[in-house]
C-alpha positions as CSV (number, residue, x, y, z in Angstrom):
1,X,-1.7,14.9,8.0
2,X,-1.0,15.3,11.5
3,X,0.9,18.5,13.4
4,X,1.8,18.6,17.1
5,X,3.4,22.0,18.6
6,X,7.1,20.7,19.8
7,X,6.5,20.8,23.9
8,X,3.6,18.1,22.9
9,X,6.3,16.0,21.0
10,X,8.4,16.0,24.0
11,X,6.1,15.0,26.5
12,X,3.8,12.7,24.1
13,X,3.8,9.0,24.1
14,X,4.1,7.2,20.9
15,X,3.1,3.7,21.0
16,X,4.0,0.8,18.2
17,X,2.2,-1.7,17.4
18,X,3.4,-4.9,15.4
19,X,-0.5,-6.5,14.1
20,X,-0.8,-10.3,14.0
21,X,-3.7,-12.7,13.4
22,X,-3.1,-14.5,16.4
23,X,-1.0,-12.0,18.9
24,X,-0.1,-8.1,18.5
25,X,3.0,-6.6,19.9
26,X,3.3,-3.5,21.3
27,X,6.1,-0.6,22.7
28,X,5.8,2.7,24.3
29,X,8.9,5.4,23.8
30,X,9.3,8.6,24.4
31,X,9.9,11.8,21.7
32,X,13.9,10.7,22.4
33,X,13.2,7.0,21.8
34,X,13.5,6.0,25.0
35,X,11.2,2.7,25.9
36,X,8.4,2.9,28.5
37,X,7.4,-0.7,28.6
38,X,5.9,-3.2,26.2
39,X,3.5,-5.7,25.6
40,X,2.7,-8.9,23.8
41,X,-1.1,-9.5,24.0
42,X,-3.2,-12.3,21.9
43,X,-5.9,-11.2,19.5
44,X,-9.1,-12.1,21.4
45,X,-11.8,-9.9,23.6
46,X,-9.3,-10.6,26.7
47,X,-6.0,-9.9,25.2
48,X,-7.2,-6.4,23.8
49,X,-8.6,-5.5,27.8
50,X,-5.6,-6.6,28.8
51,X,-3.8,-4.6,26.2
52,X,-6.4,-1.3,27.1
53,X,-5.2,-1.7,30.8
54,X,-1.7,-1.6,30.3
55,X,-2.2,1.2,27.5
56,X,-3.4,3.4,30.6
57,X,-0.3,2.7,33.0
58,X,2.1,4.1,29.8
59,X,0.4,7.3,30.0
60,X,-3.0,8.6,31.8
61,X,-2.9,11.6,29.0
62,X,-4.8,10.1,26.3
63,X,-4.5,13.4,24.0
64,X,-1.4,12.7,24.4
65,X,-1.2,9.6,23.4
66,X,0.2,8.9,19.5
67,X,-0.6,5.2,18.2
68,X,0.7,3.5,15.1
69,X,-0.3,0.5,13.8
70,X,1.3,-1.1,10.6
71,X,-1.3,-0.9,7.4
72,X,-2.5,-4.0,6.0
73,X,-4.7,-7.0,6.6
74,X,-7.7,-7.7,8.9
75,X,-6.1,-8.9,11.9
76,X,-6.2,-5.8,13.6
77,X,-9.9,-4.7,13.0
78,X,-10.9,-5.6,16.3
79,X,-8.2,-3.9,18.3
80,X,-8.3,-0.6,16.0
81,X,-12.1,-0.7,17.1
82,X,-11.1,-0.6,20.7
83,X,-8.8,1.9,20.2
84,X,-10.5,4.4,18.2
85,X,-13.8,5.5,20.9
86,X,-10.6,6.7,22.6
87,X,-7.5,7.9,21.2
88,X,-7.7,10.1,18.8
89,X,-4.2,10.4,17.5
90,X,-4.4,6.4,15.6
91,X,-2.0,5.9,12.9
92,X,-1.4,3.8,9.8
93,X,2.4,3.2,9.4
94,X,3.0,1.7,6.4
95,X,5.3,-1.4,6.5
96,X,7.7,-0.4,4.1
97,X,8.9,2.5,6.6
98,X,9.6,-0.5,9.1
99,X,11.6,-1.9,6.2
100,X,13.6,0.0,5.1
101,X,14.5,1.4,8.8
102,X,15.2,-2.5,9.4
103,X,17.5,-2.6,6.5
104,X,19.7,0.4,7.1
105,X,22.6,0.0,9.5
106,X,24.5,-3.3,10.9
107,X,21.6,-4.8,12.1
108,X,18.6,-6.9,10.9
109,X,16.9,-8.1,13.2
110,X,13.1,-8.8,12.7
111,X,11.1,-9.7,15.8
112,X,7.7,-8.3,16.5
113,X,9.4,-6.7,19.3
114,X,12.0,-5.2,17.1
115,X,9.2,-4.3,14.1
116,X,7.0,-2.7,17.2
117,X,9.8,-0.7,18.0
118,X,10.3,0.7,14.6
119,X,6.9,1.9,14.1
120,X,7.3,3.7,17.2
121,X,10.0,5.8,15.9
122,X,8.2,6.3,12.7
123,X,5.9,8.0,14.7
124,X,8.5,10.4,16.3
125,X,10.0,11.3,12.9
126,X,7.3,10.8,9.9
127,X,3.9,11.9,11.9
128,X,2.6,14.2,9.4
129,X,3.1,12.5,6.1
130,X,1.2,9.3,8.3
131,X,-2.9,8.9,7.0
132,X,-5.0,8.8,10.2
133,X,-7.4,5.8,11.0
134,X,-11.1,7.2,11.2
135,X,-14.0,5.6,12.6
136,X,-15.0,5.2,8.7
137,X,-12.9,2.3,7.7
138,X,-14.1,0.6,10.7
139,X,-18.1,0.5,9.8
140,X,-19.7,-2.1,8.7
141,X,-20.5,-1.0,4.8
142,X,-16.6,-0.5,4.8
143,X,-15.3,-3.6,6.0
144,X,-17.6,-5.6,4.1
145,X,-16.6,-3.8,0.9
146,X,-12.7,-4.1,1.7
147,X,-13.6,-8.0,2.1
148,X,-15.3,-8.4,-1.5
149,X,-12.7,-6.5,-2.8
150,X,-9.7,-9.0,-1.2
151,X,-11.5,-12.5,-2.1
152,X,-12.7,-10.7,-6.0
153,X,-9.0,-9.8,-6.2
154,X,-7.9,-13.5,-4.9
155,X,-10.5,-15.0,-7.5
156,X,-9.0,-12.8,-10.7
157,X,-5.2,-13.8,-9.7
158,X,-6.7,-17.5,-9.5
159,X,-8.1,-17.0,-12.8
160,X,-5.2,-16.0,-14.3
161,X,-3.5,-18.5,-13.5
162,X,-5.8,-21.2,-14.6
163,X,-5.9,-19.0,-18.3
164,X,-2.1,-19.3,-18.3
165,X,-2.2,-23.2,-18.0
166,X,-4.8,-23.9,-20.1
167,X,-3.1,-22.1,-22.8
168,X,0.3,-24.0,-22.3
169,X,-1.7,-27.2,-21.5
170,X,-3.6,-26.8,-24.9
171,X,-0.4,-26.1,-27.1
172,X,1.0,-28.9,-25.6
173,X,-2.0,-31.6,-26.3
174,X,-1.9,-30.3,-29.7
175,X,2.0,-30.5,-30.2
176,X,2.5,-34.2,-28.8
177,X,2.3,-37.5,-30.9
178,X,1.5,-39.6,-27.7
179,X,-1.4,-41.2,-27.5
180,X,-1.6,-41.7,-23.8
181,X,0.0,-38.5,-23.0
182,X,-3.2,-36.6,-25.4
183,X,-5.8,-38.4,-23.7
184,X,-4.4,-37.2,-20.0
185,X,-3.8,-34.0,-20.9
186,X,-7.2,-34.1,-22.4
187,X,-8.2,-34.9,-18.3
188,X,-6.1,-32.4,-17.3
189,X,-7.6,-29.9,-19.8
190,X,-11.3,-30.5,-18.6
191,X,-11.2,-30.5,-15.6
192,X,-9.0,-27.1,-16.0
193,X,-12.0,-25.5,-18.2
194,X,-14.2,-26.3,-15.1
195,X,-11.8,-24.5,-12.7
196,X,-12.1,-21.7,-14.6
197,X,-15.9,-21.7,-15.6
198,X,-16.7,-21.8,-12.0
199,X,-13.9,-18.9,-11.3
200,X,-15.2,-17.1,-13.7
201,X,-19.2,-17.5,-12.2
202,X,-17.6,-16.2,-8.9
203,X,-16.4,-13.2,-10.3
204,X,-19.8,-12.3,-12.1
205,X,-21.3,-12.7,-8.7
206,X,-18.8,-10.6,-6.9
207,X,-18.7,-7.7,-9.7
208,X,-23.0,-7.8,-8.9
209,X,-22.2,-7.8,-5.2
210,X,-19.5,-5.4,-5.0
211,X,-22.3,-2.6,-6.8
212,X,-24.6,-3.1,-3.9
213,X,-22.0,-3.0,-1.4
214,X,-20.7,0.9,-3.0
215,X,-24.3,1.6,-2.4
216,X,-23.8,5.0,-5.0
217,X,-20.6,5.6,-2.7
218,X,-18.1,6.8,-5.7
219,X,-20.1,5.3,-8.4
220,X,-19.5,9.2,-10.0
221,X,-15.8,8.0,-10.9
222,X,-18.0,5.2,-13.5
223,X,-18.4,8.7,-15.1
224,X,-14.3,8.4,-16.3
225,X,-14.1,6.5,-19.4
226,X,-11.7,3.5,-18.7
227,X,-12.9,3.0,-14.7
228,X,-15.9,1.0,-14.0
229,X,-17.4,-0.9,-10.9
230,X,-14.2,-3.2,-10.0
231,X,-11.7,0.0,-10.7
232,X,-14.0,2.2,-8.2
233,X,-15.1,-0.8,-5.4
234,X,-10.7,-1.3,-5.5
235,X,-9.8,2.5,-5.3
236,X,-12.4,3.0,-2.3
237,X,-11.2,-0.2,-0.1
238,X,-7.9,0.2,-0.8
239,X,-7.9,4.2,-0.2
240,X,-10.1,3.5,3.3
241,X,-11.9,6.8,3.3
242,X,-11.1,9.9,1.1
243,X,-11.2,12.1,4.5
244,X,-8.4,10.3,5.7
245,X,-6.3,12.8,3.5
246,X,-6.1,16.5,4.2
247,X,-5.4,17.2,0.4
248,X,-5.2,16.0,-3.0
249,X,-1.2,16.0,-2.8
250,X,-1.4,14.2,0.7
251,X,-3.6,11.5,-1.2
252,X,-1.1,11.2,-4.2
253,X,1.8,10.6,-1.9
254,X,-0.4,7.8,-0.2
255,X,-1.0,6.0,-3.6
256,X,3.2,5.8,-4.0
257,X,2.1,7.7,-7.2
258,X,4.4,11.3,-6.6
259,X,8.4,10.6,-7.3
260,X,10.6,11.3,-5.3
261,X,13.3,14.4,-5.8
262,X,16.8,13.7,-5.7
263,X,20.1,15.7,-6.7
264,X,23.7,14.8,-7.0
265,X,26.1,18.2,-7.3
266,X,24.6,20.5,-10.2
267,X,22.2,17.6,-11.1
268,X,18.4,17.2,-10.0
269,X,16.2,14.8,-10.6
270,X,13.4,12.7,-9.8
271,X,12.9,8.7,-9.4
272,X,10.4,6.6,-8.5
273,X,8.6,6.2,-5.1
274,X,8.3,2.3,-3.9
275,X,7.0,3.9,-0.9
276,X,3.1,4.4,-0.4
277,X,0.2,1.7,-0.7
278,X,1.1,-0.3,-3.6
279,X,-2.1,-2.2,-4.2
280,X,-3.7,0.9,-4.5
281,X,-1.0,2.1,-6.7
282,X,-1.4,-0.5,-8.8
283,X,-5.1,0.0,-9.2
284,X,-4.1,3.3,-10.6
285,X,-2.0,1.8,-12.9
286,X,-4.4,-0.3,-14.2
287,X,-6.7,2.8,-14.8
288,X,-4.5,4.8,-16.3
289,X,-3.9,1.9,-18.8
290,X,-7.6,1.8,-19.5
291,X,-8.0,5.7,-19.4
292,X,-5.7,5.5,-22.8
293,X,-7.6,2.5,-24.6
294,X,-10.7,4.1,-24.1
295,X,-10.8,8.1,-23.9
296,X,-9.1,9.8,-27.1
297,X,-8.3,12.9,-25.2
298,X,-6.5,10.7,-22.4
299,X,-4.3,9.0,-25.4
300,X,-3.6,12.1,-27.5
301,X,-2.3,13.4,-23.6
302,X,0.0,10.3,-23.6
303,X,1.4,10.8,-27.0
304,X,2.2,14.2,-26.2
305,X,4.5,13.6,-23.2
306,X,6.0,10.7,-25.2
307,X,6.6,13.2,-27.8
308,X,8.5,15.7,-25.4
309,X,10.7,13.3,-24.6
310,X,8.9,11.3,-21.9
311,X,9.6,7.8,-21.3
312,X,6.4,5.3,-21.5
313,X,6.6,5.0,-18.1
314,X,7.0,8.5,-16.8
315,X,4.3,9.4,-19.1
316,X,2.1,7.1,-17.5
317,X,3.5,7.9,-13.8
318,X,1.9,11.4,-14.8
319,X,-1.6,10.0,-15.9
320,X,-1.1,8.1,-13.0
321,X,-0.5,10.9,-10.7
322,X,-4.2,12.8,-12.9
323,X,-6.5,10.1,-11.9
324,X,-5.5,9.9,-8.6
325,X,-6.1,13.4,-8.3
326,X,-9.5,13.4,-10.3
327,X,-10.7,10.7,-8.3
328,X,-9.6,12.5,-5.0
329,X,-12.0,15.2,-6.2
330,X,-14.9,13.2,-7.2
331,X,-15.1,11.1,-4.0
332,X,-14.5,14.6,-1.6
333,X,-17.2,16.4,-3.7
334,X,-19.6,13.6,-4.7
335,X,-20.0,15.7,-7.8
336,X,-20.7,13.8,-10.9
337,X,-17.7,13.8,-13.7
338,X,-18.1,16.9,-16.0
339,X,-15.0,16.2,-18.0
């Protein structure tokens, strides 16, 4: 997390930026939302230059000088390497702040100008629950892993999917009384089963490829029954560098894990956060499913706050909201799992 004193608020600059594979928008305000200028630049060597020239002419104080750039893809690699060697205060602004701000009100709009202009004022209002963007997620061990991890989750959603039709396209060649109709789907069926022999090739070679690329970086969590190789490799690209987060409850918040309190009158509650990274959130998910098929302690845990009256799901938002913490620890420390 991120604190400025208030007389560096007032007089920073907080810049915008809208990410794109082929262009990136940005917009300077200041503290009271006021626009400075803006800039629509395309995603090559020149267009970042150009952006980097302009950059200086909306302020010469680069400390203070407050960038935010919307989380997600790897479009903007190239530009957050630019940027990084020399401003410091770089932001990820997750797009479902720009969302919702876009959805509240009488208007919709959604331009990259507009969507530019809404991270801006993210900036001015959520800066310290924002992650930072180190130099680490820019290296070449990193990007390379974030990249395995993408096209290994791409391959398992595409094998899936080819599970799911052979299993229809199997009860249906069994169920029909058509000749001609049993011998195509027999086609069908075959060349299905080679889809998803050679899917299923690609992800043996990625699972291999993804435990070179962690190079022992987080390979403790392994110690957790339930999280192995794919669990850790997603957990570490998705996360972008453990000392991106100040503490464990900065970290939680960043998964989406940690509801959110709300209160009506005499009444207080809590519901759940759709805010935060949700692929690593789902990750977590998935672990905590695991963590209670194979780790007795982990299930008995489970039964326990079902047993207290705990829904399924908010006993499993808290197991959750556990692994996310243990793995925090683990990757700060190094340490090897003790538990």
């Amino acid at each position: 997390m991120m604190t400025l004193t208030a007389d560096q608020l007032n007089t920073a600059t907080f810049i915008g930026i809208d990410s794109h594979p082929d262009s990136h928008t940005a917009l300077a305000i200041n503290r009271f939302k006021e626009p400075k200028g803006h800039l629509t630049f395309p995603n090559t060597h020149e267009g970042i230059n150009q952006f980097q020239a302009w950059l200086q002419t909306m302020s010469i104080h680069k400390e203070q000088t407050v960038i935010g750039v919307e989380g997600g893809g790897n479009a903007r690699n190239a530009l957050l390497a630019s940027i990084l060697p020399t401003y410091e205060l770089l932001f990820e602004v997750n797009p479902l702040y720009t969302k919702h701000k876009r959805g509240f009100g009488t208007r919709g709009d959604k331009t990259d100008l507009d969507d530019a202009k809404l991270i801006a004022g993210v900036l001015t209002t959520e800066l310290e629950e924002l992650p930072r963007i180190r130099p680490g997620q820019l290296t070449s061990a990193m990007l390379r892993l974030k990249k395995a991890v993408w096209f290994y989750e791409e391959v398992a959603v595409q094998g899936a999917r080819l599970q799911n039709q052979l299993h229809k396209l199997i009860r249906e060649h069994k169920l029909t009384q058509d000749k001609q109709e049993k011998q195509l789907l027999k086609k069908i069926i075959k060349a299905r089963e080679k889809e998803h022999s050679f899917v299923r090739k690609t992800k043996e070679d990625m699972e291999r490829e993804l435990k070179t690329l962690l190079c022992g970086n987080g390979l403790n969590l392994t110690g957790i029954r339930g999280i192995g190789i794919i669990t850790v490799a997603r957990i570490i690209a998705h996360t972008g560098g453990i000392e991106r987060f100040s503490n464990r409850d900065a970290y939680v918040r960043y998964t989406g894990i940690a509801p959110l309190a709300r209160s009506s009158g005499k009444s207080s509650f809590f519901v759940k956060a759709n805010r935060g990274n949700r692929k690593l959130n789902s990750v977590f998910y998935l672990a905590a499913m695991c963590r209670i098929v194979h780790s007795p302690e982990v299930k008995e845990l489970y039964e326990k706050k079902i047993a207290s009256g705990k829904t399924k799901k908010e006993a499993i938002t808290f197991l959750m909201s556990k692994t996310a913490i243990l793995a925090y620890s683990l990757l700060k420390s190094g340490e090897a799992y003790r538990g």
